[in-house]
C-alpha positions as a Markdown table, in Angstrom:
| # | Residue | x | y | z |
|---|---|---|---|---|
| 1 | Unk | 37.7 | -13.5 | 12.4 |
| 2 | Unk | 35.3 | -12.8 | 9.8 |
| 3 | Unk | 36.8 | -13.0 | 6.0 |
| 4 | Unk | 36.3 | -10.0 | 3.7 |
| 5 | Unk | 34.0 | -12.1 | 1.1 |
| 6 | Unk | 31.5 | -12.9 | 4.3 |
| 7 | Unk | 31.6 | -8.7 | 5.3 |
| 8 | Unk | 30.6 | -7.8 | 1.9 |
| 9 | Unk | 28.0 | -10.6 | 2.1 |
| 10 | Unk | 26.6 | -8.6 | 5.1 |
| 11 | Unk | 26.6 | -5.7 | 3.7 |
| 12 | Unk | 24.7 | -6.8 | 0.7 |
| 13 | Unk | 22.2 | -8.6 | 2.9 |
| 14 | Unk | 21.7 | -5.2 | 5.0 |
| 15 | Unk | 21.7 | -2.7 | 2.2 |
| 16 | Unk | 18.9 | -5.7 | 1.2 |
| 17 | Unk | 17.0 | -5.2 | 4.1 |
| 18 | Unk | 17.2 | -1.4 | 3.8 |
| 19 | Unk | 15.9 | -1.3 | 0.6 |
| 20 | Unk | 13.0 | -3.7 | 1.6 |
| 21 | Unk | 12.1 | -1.6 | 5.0 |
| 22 | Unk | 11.2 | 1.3 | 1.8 |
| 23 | Unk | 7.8 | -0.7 | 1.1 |
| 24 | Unk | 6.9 | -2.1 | 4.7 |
| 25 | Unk | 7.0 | 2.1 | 5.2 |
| 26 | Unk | 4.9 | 2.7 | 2.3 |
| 27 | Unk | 2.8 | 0.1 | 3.5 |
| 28 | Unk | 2.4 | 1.0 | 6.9 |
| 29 | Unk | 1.9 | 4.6 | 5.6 |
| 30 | Unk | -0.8 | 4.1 | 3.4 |
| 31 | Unk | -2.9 | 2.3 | 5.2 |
| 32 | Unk | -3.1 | 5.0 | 7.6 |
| 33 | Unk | -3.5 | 7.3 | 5.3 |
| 34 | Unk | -6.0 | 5.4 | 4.0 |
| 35 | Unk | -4.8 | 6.0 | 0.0 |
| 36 | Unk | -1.5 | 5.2 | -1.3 |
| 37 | Unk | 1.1 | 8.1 | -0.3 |
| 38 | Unk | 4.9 | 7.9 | -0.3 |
| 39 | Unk | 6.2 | 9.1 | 3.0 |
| 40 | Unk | 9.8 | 10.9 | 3.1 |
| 41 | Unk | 11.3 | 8.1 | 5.1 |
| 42 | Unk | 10.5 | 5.8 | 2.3 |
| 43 | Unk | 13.3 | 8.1 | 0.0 |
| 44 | Unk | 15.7 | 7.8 | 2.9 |
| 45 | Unk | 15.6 | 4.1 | 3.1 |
| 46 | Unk | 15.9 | 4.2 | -0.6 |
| 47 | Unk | 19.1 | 6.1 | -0.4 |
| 48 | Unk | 20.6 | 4.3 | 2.0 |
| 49 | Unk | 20.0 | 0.9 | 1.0 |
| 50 | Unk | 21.2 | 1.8 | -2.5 |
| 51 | Unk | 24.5 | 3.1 | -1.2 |
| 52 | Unk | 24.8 | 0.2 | 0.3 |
| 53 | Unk | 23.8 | -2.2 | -2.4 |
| 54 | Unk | 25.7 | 0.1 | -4.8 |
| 55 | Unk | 28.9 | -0.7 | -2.4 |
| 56 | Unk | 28.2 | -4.5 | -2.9 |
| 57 | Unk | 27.6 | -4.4 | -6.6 |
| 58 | Unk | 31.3 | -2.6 | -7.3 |
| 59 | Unk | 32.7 | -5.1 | -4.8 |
| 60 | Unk | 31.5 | -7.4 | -6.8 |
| 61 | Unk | 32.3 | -6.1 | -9.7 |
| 62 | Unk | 29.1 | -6.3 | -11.5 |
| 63 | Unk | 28.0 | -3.3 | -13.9 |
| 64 | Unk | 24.9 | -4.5 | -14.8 |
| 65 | Unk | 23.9 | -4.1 | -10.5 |
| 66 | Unk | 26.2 | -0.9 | -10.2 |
| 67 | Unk | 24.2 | 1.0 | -13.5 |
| 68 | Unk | 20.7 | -0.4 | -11.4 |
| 69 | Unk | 21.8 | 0.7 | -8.3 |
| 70 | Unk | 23.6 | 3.9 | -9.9 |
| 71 | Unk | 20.5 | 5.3 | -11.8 |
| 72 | Unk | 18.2 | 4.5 | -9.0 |
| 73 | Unk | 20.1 | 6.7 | -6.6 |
| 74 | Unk | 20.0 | 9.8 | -9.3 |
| 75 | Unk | 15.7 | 9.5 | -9.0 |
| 76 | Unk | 15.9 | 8.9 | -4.7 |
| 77 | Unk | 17.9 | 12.1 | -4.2 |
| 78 | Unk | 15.6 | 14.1 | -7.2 |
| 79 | Unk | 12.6 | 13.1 | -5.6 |
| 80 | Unk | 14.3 | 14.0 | -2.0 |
| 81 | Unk | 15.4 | 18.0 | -3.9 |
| 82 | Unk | 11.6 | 18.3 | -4.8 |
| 83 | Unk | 10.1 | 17.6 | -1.2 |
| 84 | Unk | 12.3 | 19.8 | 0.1 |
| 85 | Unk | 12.3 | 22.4 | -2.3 |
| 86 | Unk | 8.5 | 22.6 | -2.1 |
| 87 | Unk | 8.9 | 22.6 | 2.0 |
| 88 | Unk | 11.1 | 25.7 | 1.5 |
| 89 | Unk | 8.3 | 26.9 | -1.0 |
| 90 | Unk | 6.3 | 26.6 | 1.4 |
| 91 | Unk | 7.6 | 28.1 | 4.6 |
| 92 | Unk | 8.9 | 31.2 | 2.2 |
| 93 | Unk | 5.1 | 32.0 | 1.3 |
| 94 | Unk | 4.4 | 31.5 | 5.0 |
| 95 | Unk | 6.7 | 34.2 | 5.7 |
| 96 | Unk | 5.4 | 36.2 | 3.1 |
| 97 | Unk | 1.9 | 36.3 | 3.6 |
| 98 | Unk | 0.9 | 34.2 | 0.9 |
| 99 | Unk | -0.6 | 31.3 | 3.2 |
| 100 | Unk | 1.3 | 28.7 | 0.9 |
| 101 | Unk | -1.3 | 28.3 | -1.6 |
| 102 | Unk | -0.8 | 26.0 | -4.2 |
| 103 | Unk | -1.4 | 28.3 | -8.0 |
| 104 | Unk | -2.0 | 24.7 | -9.8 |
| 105 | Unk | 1.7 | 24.5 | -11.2 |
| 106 | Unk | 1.3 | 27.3 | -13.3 |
């Protein structure tokens, strides 16, 4: 049977791996892209391997790891409200008429 300390060992290594599948998306991304571009899933991998690092920092009851972890999760959802409140933008313009132009940010 697997001891508690070696489960929360896993789960730090795979909230680790999430967090590290963010850049290899980015990567991948971009270079098809050809320019540097930050592609939703990278904000979703973000998320979920700071959960899960989050998870192993207060198991481990480190508050210098839980603040990191903590604050970085407040900017991956923010970042996930603005895509999708500029998809919604979007699609209500569509339905408008408006085409979905962009007015520059003003």
């Amino acid at each position: 049977m697997i001891s508690a300390a070696n489960a929360w060992l896993a789960i730090g290594f795979l909230g680790q791996a999430f967090f590290s599948m963010r850049f290899l998306i980015q990567w991948i991304y971009s270079e098809r892209m050809k320019k540097s571009l930050i592609p939703v899933p990278f904000w979703y991998f973000s998320i979920g391997g700071g959960i899960t690092l989050l998870s192993y920092a207060i198991y481990r009851e480190d508050p210098v790891f839980i603040v990191g972890q903590g604050a970085g999760l407040l900017v991956y959802g923010r970042n996930l409200y603005f895509i999708f409140r500029e998809r919604h933008q979007q699609k209500a313009a569509l339905a408008s008429g408006d085409g979905g132009g962009s007015d520059g940010g003003a």
